[in-house]
VMD Tcl script that draws the C-alpha trace (Angstrom):
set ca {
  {86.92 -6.47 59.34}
  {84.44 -6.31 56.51}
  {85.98 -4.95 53.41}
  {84.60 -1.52 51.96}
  {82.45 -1.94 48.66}
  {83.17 0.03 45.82}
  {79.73 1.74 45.78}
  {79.85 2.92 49.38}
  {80.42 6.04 50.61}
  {83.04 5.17 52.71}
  {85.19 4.15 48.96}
  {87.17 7.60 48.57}
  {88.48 6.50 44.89}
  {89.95 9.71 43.01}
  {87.59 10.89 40.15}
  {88.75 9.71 36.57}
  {85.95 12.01 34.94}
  {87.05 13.79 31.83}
  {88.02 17.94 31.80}
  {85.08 19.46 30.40}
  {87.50 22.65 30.04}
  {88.50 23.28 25.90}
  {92.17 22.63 25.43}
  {92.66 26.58 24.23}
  {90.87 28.32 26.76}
  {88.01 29.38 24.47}
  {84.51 28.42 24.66}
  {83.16 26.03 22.30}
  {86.53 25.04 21.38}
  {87.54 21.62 21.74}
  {88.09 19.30 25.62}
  {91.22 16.90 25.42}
  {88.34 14.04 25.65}
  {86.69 15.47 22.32}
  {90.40 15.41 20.48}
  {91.38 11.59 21.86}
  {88.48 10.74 20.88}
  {88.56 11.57 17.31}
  {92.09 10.42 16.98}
  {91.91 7.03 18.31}
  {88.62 6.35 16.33}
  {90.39 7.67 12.96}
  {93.88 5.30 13.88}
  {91.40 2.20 14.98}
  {89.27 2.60 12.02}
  {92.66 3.17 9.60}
  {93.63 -0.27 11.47}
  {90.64 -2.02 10.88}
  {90.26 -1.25 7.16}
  {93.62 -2.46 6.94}
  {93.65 -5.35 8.44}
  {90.35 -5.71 6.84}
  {92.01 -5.86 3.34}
  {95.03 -8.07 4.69}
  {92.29 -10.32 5.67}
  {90.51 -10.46 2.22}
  {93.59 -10.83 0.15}
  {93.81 -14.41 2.79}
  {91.00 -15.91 1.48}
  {91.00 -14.98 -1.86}
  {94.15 -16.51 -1.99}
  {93.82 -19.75 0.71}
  {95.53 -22.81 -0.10}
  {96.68 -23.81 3.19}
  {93.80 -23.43 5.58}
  {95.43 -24.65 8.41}
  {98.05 -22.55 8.52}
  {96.03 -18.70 7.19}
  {93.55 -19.42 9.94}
  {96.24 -18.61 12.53}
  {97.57 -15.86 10.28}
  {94.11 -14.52 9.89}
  {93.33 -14.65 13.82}
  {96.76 -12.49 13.97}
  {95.67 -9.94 11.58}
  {93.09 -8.96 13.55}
  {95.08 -8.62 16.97}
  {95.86 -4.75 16.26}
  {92.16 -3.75 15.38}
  {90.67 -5.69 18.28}
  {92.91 -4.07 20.69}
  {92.77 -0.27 19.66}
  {88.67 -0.85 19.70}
  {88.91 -2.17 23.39}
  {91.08 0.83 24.12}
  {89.34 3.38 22.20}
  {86.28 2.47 24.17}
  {88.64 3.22 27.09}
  {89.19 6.62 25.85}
  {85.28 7.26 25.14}
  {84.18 6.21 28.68}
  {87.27 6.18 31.28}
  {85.21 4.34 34.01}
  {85.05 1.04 31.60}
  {88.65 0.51 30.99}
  {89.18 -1.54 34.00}
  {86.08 -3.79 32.59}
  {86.64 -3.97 28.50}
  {90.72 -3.67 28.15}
  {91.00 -7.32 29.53}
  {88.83 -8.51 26.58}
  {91.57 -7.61 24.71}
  {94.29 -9.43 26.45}
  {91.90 -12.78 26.28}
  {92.16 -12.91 22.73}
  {95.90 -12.26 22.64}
  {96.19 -15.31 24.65}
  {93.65 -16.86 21.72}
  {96.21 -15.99 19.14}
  {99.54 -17.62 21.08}
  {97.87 -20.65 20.96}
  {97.33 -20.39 17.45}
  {100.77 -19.21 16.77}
  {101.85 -22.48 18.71}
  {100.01 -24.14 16.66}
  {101.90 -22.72 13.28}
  {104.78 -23.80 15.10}
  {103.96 -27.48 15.34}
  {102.16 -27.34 11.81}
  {105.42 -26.60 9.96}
  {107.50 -28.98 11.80}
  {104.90 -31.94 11.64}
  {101.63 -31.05 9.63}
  {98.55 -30.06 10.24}
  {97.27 -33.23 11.02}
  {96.95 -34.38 14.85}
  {97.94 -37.98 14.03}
  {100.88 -37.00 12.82}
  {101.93 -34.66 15.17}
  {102.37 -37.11 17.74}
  {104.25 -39.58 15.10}
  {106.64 -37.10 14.64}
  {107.19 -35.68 18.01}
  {107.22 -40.19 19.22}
  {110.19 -40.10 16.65}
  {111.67 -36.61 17.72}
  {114.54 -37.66 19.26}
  {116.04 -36.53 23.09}
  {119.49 -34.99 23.02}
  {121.03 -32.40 25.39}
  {123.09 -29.43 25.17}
  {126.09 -31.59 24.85}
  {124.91 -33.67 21.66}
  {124.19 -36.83 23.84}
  {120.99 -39.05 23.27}
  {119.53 -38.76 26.37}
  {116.50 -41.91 26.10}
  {115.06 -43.61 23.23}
  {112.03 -43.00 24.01}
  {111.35 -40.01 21.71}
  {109.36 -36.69 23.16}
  {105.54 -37.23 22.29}
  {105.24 -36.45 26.77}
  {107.60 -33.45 26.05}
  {105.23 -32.28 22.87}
  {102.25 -32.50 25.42}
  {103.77 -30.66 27.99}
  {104.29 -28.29 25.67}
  {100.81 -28.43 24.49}
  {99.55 -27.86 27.84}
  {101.84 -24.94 28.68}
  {100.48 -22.91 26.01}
  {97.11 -23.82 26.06}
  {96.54 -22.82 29.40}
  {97.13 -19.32 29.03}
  {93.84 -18.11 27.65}
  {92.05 -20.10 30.29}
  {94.09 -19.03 33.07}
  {94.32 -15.13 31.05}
  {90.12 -15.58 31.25}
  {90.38 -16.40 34.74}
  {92.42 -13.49 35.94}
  {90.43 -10.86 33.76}
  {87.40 -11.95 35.51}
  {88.85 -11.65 38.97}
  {89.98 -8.27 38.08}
  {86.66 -7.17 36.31}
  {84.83 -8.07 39.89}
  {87.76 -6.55 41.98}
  {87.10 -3.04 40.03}
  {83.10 -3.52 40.13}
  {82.93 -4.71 43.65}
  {85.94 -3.77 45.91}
  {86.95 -0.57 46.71}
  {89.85 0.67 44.73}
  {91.65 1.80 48.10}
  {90.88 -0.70 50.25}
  {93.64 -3.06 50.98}
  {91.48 -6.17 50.03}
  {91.49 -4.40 46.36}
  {95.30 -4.14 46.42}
  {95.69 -8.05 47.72}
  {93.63 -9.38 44.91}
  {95.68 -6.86 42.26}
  {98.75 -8.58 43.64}
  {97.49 -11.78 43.31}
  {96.13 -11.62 40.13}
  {99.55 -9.71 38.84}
  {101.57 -13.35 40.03}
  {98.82 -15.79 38.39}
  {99.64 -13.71 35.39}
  {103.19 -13.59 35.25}
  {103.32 -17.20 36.26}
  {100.84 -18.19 33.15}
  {102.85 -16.04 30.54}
  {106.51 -17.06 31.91}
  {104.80 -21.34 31.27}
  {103.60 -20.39 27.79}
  {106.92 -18.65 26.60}
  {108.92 -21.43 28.14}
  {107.19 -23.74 25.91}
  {107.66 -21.56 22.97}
  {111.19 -21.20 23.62}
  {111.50 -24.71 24.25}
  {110.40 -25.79 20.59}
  {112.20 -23.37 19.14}
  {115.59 -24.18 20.95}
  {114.69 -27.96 19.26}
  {113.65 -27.49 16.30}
  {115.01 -23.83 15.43}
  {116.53 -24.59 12.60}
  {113.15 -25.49 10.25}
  {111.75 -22.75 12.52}
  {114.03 -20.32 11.35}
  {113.73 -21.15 7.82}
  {110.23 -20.81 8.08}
  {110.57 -17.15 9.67}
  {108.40 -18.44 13.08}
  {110.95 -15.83 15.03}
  {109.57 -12.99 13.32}
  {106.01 -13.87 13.78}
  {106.30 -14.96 17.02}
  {108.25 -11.08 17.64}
  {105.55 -9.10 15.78}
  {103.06 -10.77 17.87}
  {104.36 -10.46 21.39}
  {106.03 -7.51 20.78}
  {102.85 -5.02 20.62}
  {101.82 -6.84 24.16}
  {104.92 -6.31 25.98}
  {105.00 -2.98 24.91}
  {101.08 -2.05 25.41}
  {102.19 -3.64 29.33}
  {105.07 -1.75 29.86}
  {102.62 1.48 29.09}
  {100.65 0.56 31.15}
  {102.62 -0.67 33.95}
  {104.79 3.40 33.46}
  {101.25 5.07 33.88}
  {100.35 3.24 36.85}
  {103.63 3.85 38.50}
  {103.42 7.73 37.67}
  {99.65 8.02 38.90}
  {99.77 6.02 42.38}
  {103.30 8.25 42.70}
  {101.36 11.51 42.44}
  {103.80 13.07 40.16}
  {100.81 14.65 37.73}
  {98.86 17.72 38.68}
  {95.37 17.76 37.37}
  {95.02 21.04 35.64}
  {91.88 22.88 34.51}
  {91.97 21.10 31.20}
  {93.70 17.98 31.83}
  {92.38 16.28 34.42}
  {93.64 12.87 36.54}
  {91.33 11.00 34.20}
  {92.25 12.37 31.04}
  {96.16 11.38 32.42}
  {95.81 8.19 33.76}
  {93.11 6.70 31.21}
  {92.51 9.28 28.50}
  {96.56 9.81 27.60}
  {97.21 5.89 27.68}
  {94.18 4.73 25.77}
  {95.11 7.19 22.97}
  {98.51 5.84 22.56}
  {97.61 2.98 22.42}
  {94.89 2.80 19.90}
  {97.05 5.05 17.48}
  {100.06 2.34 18.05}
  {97.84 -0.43 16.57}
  {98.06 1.61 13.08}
  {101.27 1.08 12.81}
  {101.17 -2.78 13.76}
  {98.64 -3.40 11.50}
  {100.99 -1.92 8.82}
  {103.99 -3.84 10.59}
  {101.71 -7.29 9.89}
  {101.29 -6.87 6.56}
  {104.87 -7.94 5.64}
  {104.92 -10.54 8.91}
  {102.00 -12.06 7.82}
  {102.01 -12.03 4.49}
  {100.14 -13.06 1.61}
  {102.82 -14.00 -0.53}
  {103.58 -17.78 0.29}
  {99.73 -18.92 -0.07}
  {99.48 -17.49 -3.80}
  {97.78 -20.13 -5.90}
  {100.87 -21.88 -7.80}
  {103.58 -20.32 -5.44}
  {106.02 -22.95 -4.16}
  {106.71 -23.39 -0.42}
  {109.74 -20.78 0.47}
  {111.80 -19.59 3.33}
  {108.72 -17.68 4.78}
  {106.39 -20.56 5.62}
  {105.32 -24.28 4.71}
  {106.80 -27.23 5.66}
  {110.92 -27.36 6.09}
  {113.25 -29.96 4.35}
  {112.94 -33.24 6.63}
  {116.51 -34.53 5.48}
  {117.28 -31.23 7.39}
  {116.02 -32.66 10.30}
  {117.56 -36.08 10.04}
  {120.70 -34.46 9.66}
  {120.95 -32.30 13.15}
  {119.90 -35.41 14.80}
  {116.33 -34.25 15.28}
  {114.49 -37.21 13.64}
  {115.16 -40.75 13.49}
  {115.62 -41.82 9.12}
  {113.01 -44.39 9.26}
  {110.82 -42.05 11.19}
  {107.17 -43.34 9.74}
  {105.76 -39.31 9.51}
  {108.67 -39.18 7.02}
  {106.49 -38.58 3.89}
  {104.46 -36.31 5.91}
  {106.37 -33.69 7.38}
  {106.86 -31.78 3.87}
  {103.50 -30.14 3.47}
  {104.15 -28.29 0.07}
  {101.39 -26.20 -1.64}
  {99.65 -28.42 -4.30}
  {98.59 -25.31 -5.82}
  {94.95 -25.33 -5.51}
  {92.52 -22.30 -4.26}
  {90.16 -23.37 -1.87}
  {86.43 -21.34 -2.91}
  {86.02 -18.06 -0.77}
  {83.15 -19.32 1.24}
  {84.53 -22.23 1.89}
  {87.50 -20.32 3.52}
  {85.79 -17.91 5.14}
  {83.80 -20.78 7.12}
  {87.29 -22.70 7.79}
  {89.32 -19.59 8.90}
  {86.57 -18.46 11.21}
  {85.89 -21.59 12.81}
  {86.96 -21.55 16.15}
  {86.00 -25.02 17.29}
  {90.03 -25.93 17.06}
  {90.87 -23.76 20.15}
  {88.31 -25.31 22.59}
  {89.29 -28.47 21.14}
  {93.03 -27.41 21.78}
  {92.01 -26.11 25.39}
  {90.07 -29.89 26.31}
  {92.88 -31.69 24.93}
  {96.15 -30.24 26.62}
  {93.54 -30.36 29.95}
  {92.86 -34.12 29.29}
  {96.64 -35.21 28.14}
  {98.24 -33.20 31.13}
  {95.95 -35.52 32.95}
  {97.06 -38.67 31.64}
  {100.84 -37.38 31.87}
  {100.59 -37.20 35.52}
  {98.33 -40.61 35.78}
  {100.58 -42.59 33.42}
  {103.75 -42.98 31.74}
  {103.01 -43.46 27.49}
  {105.37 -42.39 25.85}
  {103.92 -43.83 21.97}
  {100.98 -42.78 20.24}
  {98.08 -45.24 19.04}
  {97.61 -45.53 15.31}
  {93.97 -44.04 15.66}
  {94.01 -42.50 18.89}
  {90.51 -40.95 19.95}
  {89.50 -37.48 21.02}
}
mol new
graphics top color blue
foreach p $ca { graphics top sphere $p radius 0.5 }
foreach p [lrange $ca 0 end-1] q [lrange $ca 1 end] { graphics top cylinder $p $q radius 0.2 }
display resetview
């Protein structure tokens, strides 16, 4: 049977228009639409000016590039996702289409998180990354060596597992983008595809935090010192709970439970309501980041602390982590020499985003040669 389009008549898909009634009764007065409206364009714009200033105060004061890029791409999570969603709440019928933007770049900004991760553990250097995760040494739960053979395959496992989250995240929006556009919404083909997408999904974010959990379970105690849990908490936490929302709506509308009403209508529930949270949460993240992802550390002449840079590598020799004549020795403490880097020149660096489809071609490229071969050392000049 051929499936039912979403433009044809036969597609019976419940209106999501908005109430053109005023909220008071009174003509003239305010709809609901008119009031989300103005409220999630006030808390988006509040967010954006905010993260806007975080943003400045970055690269006036850059000194570590590698690591305030990621911090910068951060920054600009909570903005980026009340604009998608305040879009939502100015023309219901595009949510489907313009929320998954949204979600892409969250997936952009765990890989760069990952990234942080490995760069204050082992530098920002790829080089020696791979020296130091060659020398990172295999024990289990119970304190036993398990190989000699260090855990540069493990670190590119890893590498892989995160990194193909955007492109799998990209994938999925796209196949959910031409479900809505294409498919009608009631048609069981539309459902099947939901489904599937929903388990590509869960399957891609359950590899990615696995990864992250697995480095941190390693190496948590430099991690810890360099407060990775809390970024790595502020980051997902405004996703799992913007996907929880949504997930409660969804349940509520396809249970029937709300009764459109002369001024609050099924669209003005199931979109309007929803995209107005949600674009007045990212206010308060935005806020939230400006203590997670602070400026602090990066200050021209402030010393490395507890809140980022590189941790103590006798630290790591000591909890068995990394062999004492480990050759990355000298380069695992990366400690601020001190000196600004010129605001253009920052602005260029931080904005550059030729390291995440570099990222992306690499963890495609080593998972292939994991599954081809067995090398478990690292050249002195490997090339990309």
């Amino acid at each position: 049977m051929s499936a039912v389009s979403a433009s044809s008549p036969q597609c019976q898909a419940p209106s999501i228009s908005p109430s053109t009634v005023p909220v008071n009764g009174k003509e003239g007065s305010p709809t609901f639409h008119t009031i989300a409206i103005i409220i999630a364009t006030i808390s988006v714009a509040l967010s954006a000016l905010i993260a806007v200033f975080h943003v400045l105060r970055h690269l006036l004061t850059c000194t570590k590039i590698a690591e305030q890029k990621v911090y910068v791409r951060i920054i600009l999570l909570p903005p980026i996702f009340g604009l998608f969603y305040m879009f939502s709440t100015i023309w219901y019928g595009a949510g489907a289409y313009i929320e998954q933007i949204a979600f892409i770049y969250e997936a952009v900004c765990v890989c760069s998180l990952f990234d942080l991760f490995v760069i204050t553990v082992a530098g920002p250097n790829r080089l020696e990354q791979e020296i130091f995760f060659q020398n990172l040494e295999r024990w289990n739960r119970r304190g036993k060596k398990e190989h000699d053979r260090g855990s540069l395959r493990w670190f590119k496992y890893c590498h892989w597992a995160v990194y193909q989250f955007p492109v799998m995240c990209t994938l999925t929006s796209i196949a959910d983008i031409l479900n809505a556009a294409l498919v009608c919404n009631t048609s069981k083909l539309s459902l099947a595809i939901k489904v599937l997408v929903q388990i590509f999904t869960i399957m891609s974010t359950i590899t990615s935090l696995g990864a992250f959990l697995r480095i941190y379970r390693r190496l948590h105690l430099p991690l810890r010192k360099a407060g990775m849990l809390s970024k790595f908490v502020a980051l997902k936490l405004m996703v799992l709970v913007v996907v929880h929302e949504r997930f409660v709506f969804n349940i509520v509308v396809s249970a029937d439970v709300f009764t459109p009403t002369a001024t609050l209508s099924l669209g003005d529930f199931s979109v309007g309501i929803l995209a107005l949270i949600v674009s007045g949460q990212m206010l308060f993240y935005s806020l939230g980041y400006l203590w997670a992802f602070r400026t602090t550390p990066f200050k021209p002449g402030n010393p490395v602390d507890s809140s980022t840079g590189a941790p103590d590598r006798q630290g790591l020799v000591e909890i068995g982590h990394v062999s004492s004549d480990s050759p990355s020795g000298n380069s695992i403490q990366k400690p601020g020499d001190g000196q600004k880097v010129p605001f253009l020149q920052a602005y260029i660096a931080v904005f550059n985003w030729s390291d995440l489809f570099r990222g992306i071609w690499l963890s495609f490229k080593e998972l292939r040669e994991l599954i081809t071969s067995k090398k478990y050392t690292v050249d002195v000049a490997p090339k990309y």
